[in-house]
C-alpha positions as CSV (number, residue, x, y, z in Angstrom):
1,X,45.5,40.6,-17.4
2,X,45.0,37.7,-19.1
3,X,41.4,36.8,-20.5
4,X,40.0,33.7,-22.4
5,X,40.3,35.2,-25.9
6,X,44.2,35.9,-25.0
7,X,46.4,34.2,-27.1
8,X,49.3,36.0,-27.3
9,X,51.2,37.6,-24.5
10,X,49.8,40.4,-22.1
11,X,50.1,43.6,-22.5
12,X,53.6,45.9,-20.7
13,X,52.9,47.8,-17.5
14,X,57.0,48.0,-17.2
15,X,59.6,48.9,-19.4
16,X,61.3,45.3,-18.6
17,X,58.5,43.4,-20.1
18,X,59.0,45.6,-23.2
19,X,61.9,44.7,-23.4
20,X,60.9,41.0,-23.5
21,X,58.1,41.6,-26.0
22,X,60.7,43.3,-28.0
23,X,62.8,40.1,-27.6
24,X,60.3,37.9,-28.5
25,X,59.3,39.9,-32.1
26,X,62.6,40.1,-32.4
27,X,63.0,36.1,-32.2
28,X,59.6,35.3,-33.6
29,X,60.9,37.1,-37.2
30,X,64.0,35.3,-37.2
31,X,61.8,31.6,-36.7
32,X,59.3,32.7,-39.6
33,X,62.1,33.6,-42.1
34,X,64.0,30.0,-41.2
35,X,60.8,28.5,-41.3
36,X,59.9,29.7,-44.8
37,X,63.3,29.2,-46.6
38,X,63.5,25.4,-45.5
39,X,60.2,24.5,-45.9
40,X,60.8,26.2,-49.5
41,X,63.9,24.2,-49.7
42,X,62.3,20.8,-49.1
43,X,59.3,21.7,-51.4
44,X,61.8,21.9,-53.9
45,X,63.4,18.8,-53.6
46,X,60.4,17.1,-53.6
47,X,58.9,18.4,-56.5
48,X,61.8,18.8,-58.2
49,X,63.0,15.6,-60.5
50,X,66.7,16.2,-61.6
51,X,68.5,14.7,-59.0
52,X,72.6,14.6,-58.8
53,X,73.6,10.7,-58.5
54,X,77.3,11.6,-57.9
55,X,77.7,14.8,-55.7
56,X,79.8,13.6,-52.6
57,X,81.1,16.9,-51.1
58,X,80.4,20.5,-50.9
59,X,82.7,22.6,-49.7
60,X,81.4,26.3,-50.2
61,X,77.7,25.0,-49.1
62,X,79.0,22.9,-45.8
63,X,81.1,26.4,-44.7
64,X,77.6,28.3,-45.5
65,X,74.8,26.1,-42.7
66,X,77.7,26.0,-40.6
67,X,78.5,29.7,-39.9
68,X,75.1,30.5,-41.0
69,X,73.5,29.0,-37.8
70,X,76.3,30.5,-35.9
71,X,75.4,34.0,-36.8
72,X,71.6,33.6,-36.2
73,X,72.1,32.1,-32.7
74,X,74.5,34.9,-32.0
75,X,71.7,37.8,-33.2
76,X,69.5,35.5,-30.7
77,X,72.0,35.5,-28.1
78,X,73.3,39.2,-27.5
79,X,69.6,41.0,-26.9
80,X,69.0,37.5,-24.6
81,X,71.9,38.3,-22.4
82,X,71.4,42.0,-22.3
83,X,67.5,41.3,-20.8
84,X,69.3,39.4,-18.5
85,X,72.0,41.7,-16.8
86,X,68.9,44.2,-16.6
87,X,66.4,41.9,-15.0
88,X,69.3,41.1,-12.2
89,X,70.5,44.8,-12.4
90,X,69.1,46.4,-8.6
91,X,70.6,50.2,-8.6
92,X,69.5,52.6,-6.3
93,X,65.6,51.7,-5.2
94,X,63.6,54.0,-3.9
95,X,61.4,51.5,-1.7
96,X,61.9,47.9,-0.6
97,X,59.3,45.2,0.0
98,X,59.9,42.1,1.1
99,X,57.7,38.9,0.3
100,X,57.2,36.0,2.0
101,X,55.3,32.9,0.5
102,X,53.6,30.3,2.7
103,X,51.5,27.5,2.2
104,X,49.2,29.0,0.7
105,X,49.3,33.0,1.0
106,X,51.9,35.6,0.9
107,X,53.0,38.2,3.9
108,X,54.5,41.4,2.7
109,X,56.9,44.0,4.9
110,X,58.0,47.1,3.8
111,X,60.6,47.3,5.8
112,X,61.6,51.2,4.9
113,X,58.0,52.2,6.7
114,X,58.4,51.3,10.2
115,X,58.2,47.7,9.3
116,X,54.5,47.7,7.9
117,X,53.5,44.2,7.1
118,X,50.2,42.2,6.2
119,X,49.2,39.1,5.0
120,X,47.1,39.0,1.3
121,X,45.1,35.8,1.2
122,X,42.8,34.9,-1.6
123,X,39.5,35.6,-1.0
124,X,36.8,33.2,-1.3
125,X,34.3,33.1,-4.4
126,X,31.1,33.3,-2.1
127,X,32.9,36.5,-0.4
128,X,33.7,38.0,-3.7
129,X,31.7,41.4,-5.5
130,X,30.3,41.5,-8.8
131,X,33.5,43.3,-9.9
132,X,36.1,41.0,-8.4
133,X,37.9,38.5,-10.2
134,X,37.2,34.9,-9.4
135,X,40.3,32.8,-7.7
136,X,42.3,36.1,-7.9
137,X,41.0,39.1,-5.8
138,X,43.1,39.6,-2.6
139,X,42.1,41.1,0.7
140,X,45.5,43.0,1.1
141,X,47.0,44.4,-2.4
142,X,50.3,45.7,-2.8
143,X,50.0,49.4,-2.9
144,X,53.2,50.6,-4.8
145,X,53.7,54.2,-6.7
146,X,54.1,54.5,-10.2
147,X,57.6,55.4,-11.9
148,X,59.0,54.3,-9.3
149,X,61.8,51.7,-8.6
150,X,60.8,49.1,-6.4
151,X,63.1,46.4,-5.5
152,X,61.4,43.4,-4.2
153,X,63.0,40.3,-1.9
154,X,61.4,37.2,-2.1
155,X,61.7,34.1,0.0
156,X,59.7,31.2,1.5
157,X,58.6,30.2,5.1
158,X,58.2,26.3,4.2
159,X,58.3,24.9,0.6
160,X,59.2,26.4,-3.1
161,X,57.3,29.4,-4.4
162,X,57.5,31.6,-7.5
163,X,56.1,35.4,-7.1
164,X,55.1,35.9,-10.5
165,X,53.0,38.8,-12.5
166,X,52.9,38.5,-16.2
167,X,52.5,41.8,-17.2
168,X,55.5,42.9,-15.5
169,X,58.1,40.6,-17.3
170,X,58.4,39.5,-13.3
171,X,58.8,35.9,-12.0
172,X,61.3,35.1,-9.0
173,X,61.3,32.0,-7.0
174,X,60.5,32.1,-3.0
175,X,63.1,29.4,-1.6
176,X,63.3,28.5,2.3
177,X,66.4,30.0,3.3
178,X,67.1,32.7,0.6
179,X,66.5,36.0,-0.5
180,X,66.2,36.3,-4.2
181,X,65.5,40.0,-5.2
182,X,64.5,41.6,-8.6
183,X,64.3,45.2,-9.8
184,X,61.4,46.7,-11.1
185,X,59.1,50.0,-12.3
186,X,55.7,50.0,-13.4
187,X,54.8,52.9,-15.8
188,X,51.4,53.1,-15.5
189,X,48.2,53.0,-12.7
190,X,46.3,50.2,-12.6
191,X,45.7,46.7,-11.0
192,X,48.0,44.0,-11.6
193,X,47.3,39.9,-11.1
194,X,49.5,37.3,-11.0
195,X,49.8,33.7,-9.2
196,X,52.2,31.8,-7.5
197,X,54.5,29.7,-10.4
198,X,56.2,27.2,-8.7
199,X,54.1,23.7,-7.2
200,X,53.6,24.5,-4.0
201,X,51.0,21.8,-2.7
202,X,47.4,21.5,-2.3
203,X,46.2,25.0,-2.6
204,X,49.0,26.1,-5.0
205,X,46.1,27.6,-6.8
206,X,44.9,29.3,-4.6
207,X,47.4,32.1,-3.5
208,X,47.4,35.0,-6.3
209,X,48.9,38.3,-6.0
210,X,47.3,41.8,-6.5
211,X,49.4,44.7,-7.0
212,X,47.8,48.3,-7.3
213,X,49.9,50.9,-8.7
214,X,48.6,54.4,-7.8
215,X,50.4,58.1,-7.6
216,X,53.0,58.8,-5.0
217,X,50.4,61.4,-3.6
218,X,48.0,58.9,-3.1
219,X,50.6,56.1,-2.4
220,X,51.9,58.2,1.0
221,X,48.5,58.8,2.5
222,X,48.1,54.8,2.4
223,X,51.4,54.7,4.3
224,X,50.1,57.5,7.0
225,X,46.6,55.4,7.1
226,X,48.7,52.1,8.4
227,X,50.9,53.2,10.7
């Protein structure tokens, strides 16, 4: 999770927010290395004295920072789409939950269980242990097992949400009146936070989401608990 010495981007739990910090090196590298040549370029000029009063055309540099550019955006490009036919790609999930946002906590069904459902509400600071995380402990996590694909349907009761965890590459908005859905598999144990993204009102801050990845052992003896 994020902390207050974090300044770069959290750390994977999937193989789809690997792919992004992949994406973003990738990126990064290609800013530094334009960065460096112009700003070596314009260092140059303005040290440099010898000027040339009469140049009025270029040819060969003009056709070099034009297809130049081309070429760099197209390196950008080509890994962007790619991220983005596998973060919309949903093939063959093994388990299906279904999240609802509301002003201002989220209800989650999985529907494959004999329609289990709960509501997770934030719980309140003077409630919270020593151990718990301040404005983003739950009383209802998401039990999910790990290496596993999970497809997960979002949508909204009343106003705009976004169901977002950082560590999982994951952000989808909750809209009245639509199912978005989003394809993912976490590749660890552990506890996951996140927040709704999207202004949602007064207590917009105050609806976070908890998931807890555990074993599949473990992860079918919580279903047998709740039903």
């Amino acid at each position: 999770m994020s902390t207050w010495k974090t300044i770069l981007l959290q750390d994977s739990a999937s193989p789809l927010m690997e792919q992004l910090l992949f994406f973003h090196d990738h990126t990064m590298m290609i800013l530094i290395i334009i960065t460096i040549l112009v700003s070596q370029m314009l260092l140059s000029m303005i040290f440099n004295s010898f000027i040339h009063r009469f140049l009025l055309e270029g040819q060969l540099i003009e056709l070099i920072w034009t297809i130049l550019p081309a070429v760099i955006l197209i390196l950008i490009a080509l890994p962007s789409l790619r991220i983005l036919y596998i973060m919309d790609e949903v093939n063959n999930p093994m388990i299906s939950i279904k999240s609802i946002g509301h002003q201002w906590y989220w209800t989650y069904e999985y529907s494959d269980y004999k329609n289990l459902n709960f509501d997770s509400y934030m719980i309140p600071t003077k409630d919270l242990n020593s151990f718990n995380f301040r404005l983003l402990e739950v009383d209802n996590r998401i039990i999910i097992p790990f290496m596993t694909q999970i497809r997960l349907i979002v949508t909204s009761a009343d106003v705009i949400h976004s169901w977002t965890i950082p560590s999982l590459g994951m952000k989808i908005d909750g809209t009245p009146g639509r199912l978005n859905q989003i394809n993912f598999s976490i590749n660890r144990t552990g506890i996951f936070y996140g927040q709704c993204s999207e202004i949602c009102g007064a207590n917009h801050s105050f609806m976070p989401i908890v998931i807890e990845s555990i074993s599949p052992y473990f992860f079918l003896k919580w279903l047998n608990s709740h039903q």
